[in-house]
C-alpha positions, 0 to 999 in steps of 0.5 A, spaced: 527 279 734 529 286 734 534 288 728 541 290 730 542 296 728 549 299 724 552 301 731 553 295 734 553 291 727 560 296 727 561 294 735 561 287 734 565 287 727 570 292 730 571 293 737 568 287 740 571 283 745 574 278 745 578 280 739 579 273 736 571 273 735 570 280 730 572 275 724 566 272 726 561 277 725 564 279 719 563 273 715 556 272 718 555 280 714 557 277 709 555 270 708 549 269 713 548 262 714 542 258 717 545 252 718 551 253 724 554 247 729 559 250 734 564 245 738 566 247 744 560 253 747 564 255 753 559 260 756 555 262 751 557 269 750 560 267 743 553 264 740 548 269 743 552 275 740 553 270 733 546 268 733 543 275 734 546 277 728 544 272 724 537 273 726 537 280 725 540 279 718 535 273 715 527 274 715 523 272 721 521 265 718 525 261 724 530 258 719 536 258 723 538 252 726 544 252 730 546 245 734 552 246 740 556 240 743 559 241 749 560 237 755 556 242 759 557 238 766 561 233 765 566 238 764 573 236 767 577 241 772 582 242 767 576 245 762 575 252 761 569 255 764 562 253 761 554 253 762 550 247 764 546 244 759 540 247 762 542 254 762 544 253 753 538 251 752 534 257 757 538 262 754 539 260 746 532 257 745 528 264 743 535 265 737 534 259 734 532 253 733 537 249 738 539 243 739 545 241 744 549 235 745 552 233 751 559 229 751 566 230 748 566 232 740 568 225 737 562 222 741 557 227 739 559 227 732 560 218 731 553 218 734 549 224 729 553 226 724 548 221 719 542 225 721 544 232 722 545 234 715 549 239 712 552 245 715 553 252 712 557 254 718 561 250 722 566 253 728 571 248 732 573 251 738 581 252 741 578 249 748 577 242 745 581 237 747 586 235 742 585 227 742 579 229 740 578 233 735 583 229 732 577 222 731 573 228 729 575 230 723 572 224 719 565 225 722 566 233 720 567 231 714 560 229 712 557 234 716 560 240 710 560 241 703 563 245 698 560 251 700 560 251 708 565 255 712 569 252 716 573 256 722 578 253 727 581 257 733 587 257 735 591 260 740 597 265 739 603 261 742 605 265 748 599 269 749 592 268 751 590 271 744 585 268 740 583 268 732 580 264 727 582 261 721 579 258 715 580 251 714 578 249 707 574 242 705 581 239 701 584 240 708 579 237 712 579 231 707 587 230 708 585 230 716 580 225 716 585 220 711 590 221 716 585 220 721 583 214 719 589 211 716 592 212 723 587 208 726 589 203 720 595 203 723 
């Protein structure tokens, strides 16, 4: 992979479109992960540019390992617009070592969470579904640690802007009890 040099580390950091996504890149500076699940990869742009980053950040030891859930076809009318599981695997293949998971989150994550271990980076797209995401919180729980970083999207009221916030272990804890508790009943 060739290294990204100072002037599109500044474009990506700075002026990089959407402007939601720049917070991204500048984690990635700071904390290059080599573990990172995306939830809700919509059309790729988003994982191409964050995995060419941390590519030309780490060594060429081929130990980034990225997994993206997505419903790729099965995508409901209602869905944002996305890229079929086919193109993910053709365009994200050389950036890491990939593994795509077709189906809802909550789904993806009860069935894998146990073997998929541990993640440094963890992104949950404002695209998801809401209900979802809401029986996802116990199996995110399991796939983090102290050290991981965890960044939820959201979407500004009113507008169409996006950004990422920090969402810190403790408060996931208290989502996945809530959730379990409102399964209890």
């Amino acid at each position: 992979m060739a290294q990204i040099g100072f002037f599109h580390k500044l474009w990506l950091t700075r002026f990089s479109k959407p402007a939601g996504d720049r917070v991204l890149y500048r984690h990635v500076l700071k904390n290059t992960p080599r573990r990172i699940i995306e939830m809700g990869i919509g059309t790729l742009g988003r994982a191409e540019r964050l995995l060419g980053l941390v590519n030309s950040l780490q060594q060429a030891d081929g130990g980034l390992h990225y997994v993206g859930l997505d419903r790729f076809e099965a995508r409901l009318p209602s869905d944002v617009p996305g890229v079929s599981l086919k193109q993910a695997h053709q365009r994200l293949h050389s950036l890491a070592r990939v593994q795509l998971v077709p189906g809802n989150i909550d789904s993806s994550l009860s069935r894998l969470c146990n073997h998929l271990g541990v993640f440094d980076l963890v992104l949950i797209s404002a695209d998801n579904d809401e209900r979802h995401l809401e029986r996802s919180w116990f199996f995110i729980q399991r796939i983090i640690n102290a050290q991981s970083t965890i960044l939820f999207e959201t979407r500004a009221t009113g507008t169409s802007c996006r950004e990422w916030k920090v969402v810190d272990k403790a408060q996931i804890d208290r989502l996945a009890s809530q959730t379990l508790l409102k399964r209890a009943g």
